[in-house]
GUNU-393536 format. One record per residue: residue number from 1; residue in three letters; chain; x, y, z of N, C-alpha, C, CB in turn. Coordinates in pm, whole numbers, plus 32768, in hexadecimal, padded with zeros to 4 digits. Glycine has a CB too. Layout:
// residues N
   resi   resn   chain     nX     nY     nZ    caX    caY    caZ     cX     cY     cZ    cbX    cbY    cbZ
    NUM    Ala       A      X      Y      Z      X      Y      Z      X      Y      Z      X      Y      Z
...
***
This chain:
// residues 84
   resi   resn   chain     nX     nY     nZ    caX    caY    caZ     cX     cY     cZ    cbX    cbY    cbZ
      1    Unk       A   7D5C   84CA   7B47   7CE4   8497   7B87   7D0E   843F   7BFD   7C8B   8447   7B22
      2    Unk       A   7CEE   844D   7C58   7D06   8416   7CF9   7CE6   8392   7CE6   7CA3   8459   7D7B
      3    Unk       A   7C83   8381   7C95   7C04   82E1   7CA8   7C74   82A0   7C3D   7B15   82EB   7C55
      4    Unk       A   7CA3   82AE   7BF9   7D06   8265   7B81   7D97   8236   7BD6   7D35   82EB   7AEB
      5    Unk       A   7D89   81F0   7C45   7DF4   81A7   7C6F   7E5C   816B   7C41   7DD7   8168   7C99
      6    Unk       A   7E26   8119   7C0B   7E6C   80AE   7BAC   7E9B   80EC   7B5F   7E29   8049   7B6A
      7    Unk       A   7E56   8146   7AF5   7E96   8184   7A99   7F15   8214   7AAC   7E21   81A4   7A53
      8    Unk       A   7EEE   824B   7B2D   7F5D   82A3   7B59   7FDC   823D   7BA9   7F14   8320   7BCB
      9    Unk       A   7FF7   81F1   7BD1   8082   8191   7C1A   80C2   8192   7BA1   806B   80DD   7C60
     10    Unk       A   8086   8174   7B4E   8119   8175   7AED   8158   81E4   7AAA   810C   8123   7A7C
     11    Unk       A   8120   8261   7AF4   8172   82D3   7ACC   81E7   82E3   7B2C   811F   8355   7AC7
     12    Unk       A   81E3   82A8   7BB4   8204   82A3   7C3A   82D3   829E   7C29   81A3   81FD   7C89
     13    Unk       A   8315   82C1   7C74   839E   82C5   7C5D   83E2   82A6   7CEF   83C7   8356   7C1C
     14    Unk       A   838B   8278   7D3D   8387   8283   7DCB   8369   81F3   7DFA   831A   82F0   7DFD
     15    Unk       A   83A1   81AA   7E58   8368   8136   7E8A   82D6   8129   7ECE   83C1   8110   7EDF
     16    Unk       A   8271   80F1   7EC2   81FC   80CD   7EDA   81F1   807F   7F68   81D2   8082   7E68
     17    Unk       A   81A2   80A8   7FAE   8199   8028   802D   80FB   8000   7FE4   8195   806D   8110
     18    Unk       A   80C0   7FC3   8003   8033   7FDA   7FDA   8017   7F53   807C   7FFE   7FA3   7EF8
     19    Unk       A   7FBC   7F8A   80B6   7F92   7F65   8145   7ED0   7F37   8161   7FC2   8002   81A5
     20    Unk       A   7EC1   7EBF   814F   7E20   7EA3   813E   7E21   7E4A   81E9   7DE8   7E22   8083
     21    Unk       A   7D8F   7E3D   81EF   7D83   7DF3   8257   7CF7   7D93   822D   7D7C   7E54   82DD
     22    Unk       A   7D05   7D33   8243   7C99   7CC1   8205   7C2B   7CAB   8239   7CC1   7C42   8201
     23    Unk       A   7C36   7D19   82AF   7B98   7D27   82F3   7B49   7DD5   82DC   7BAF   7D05   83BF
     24    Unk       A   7B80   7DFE   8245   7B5E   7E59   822A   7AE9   7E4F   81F1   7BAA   7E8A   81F9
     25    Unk       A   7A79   7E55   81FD   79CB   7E48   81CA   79A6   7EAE   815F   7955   7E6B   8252
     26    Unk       A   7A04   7F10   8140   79DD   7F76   80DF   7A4F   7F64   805F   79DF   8017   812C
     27    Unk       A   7AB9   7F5A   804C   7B1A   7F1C   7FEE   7B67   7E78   802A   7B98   7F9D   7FDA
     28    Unk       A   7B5E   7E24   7FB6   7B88   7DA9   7FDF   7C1F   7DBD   7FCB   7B46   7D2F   7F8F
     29    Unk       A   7C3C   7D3D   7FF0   7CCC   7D32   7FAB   7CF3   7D2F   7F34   7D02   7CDA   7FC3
     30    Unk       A   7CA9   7CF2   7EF8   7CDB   7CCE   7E7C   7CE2   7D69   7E0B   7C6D   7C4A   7E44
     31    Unk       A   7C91   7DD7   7E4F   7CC6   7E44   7E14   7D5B   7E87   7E3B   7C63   7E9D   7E27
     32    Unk       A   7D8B   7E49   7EA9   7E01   7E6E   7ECB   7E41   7E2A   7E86   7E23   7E6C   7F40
     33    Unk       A   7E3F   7DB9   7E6C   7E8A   7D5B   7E32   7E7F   7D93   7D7A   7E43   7CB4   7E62
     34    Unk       A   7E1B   7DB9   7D56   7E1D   7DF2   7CBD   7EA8   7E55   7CA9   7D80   7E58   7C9E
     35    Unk       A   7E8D   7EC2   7D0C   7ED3   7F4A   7D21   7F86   7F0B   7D07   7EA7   7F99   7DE3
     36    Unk       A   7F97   7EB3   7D7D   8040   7E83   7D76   8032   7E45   7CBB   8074   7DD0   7E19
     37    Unk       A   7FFD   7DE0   7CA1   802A   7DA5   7C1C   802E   7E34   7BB2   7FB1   7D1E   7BE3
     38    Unk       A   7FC5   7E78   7BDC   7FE5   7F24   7B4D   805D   7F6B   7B99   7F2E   7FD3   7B3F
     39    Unk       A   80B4   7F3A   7C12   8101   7F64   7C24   8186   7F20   7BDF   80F0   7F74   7C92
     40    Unk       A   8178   7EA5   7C14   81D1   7E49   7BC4   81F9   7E46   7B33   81A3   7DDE   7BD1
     41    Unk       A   8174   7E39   7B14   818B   7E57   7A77   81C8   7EC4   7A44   811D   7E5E   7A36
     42    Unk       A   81AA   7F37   7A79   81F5   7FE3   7A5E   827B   7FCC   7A89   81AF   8079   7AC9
     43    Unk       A   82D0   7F75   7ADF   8324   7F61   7B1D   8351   7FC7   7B86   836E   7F42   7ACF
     44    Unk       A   82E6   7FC6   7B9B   82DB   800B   7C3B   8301   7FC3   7CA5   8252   802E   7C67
     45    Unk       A   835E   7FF1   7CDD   8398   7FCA   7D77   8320   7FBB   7DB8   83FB   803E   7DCD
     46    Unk       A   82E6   7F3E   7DE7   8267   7F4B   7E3F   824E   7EE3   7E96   81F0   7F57   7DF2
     47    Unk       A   8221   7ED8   7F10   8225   7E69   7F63   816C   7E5F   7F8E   82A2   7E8A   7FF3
     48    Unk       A   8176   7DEE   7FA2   80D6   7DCD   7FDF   80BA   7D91   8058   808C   7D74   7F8F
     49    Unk       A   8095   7DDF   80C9   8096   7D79   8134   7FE8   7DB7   815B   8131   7D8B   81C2
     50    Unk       A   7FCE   7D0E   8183   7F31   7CF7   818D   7F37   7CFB   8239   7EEB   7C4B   8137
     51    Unk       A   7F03   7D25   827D   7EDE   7D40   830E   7E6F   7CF0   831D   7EC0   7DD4   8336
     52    Unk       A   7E6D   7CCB   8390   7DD5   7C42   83AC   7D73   7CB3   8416   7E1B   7B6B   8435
     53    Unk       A   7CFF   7CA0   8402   7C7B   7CEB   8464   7C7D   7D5B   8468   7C6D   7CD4   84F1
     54    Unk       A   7CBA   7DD4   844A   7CB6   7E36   8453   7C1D   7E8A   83D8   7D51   7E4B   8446
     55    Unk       A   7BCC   7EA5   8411   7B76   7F04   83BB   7B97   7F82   8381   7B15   7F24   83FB
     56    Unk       A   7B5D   7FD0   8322   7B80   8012   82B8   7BC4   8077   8305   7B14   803A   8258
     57    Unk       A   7B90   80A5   8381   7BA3   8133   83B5   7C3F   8107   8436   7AE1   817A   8413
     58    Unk       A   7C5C   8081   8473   7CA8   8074   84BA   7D27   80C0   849D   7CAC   8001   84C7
     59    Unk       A   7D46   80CC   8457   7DF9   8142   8454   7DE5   81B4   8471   7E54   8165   83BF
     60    Unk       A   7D5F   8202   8499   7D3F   8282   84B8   7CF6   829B   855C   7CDF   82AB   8441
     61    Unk       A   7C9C   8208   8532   7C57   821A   85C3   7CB3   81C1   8686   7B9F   81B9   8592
     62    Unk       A   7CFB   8148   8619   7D21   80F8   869F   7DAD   80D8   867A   7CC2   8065   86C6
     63    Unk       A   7DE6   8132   8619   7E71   812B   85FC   7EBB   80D1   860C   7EA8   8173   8628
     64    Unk       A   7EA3   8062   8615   7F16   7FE4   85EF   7F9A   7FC8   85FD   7F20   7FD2   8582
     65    Unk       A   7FCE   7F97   8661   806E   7FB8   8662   809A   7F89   85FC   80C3   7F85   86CE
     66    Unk       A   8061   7EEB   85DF   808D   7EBA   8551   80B7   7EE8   84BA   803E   7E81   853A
     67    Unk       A   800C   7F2E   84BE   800D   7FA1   8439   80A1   7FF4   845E   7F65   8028   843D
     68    Unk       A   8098   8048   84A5   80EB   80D2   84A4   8189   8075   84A6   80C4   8156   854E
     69    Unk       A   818E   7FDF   84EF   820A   7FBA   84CD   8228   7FC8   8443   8220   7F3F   84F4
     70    Unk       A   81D8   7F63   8417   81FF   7F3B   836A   8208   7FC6   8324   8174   7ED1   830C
     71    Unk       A   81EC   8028   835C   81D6   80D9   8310   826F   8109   8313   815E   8168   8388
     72    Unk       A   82A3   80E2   8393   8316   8105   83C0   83C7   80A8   8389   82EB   80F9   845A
     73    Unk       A   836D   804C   836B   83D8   8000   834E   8410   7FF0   82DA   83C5   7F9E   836D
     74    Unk       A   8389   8017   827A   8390   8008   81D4   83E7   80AC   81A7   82C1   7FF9   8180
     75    Unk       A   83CB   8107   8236   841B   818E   81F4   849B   818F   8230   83D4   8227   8214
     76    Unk       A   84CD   815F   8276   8525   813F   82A2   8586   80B5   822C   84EA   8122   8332
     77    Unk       A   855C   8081   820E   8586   8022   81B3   858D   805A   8118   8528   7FAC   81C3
     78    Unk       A   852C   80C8   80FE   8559   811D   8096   8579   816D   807A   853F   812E   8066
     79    Unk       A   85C0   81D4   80EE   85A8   8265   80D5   8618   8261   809A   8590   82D4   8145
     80    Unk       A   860A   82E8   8046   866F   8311   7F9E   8674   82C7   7F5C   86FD   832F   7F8F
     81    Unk       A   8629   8248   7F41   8618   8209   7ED4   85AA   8235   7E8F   8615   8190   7EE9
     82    Unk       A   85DD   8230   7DEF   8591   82A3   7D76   8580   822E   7D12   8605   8344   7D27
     83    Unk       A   8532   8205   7CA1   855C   81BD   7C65   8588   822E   7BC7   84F2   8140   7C69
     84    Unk       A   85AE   821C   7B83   8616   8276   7B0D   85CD   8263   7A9D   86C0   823F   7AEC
***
């Protein structure tokens, strides 16, 4: 089930970026912030970075250098890392 977030990360074997922005009006943060701790807890490799003003649709519509940095940097900082 797609909608079972929380409950699918901890099947996950793969490092997590998980990417919110606090001027998102349709999901808050603090559901991003749920998602990393059911990551944590599963001991999921997972990082949380909160972005300031960006609305729900900004990574698609006004692409963000910021966003696509932190996108770039977190795969770059993990690639071939698996957790076992």
């Amino acid at each position: 089930d797609i909608w079972k977030t929380r409950d699918n990360v901890a099947g996950l074997s793969m490092p997590v970026l998980i990417l919110h922005s606090d001027g998102d009006s349709l999901f808050p943060v603090s559901m991003a912030e749920e998602l990393h701790a059911a990551a944590r807890r599963a001991r999921v490799q997972s990082e949380l970075q909160v972005m300031h003003g960006y609305a729900h649709d900004a990574p698609y519509r006004l692409v963000p250098e910021d966003y696509w940095a932190e996108l770039v940097t977190f795969i770059q900082r993990t690639a071939g890392s698996r957790q076992g």
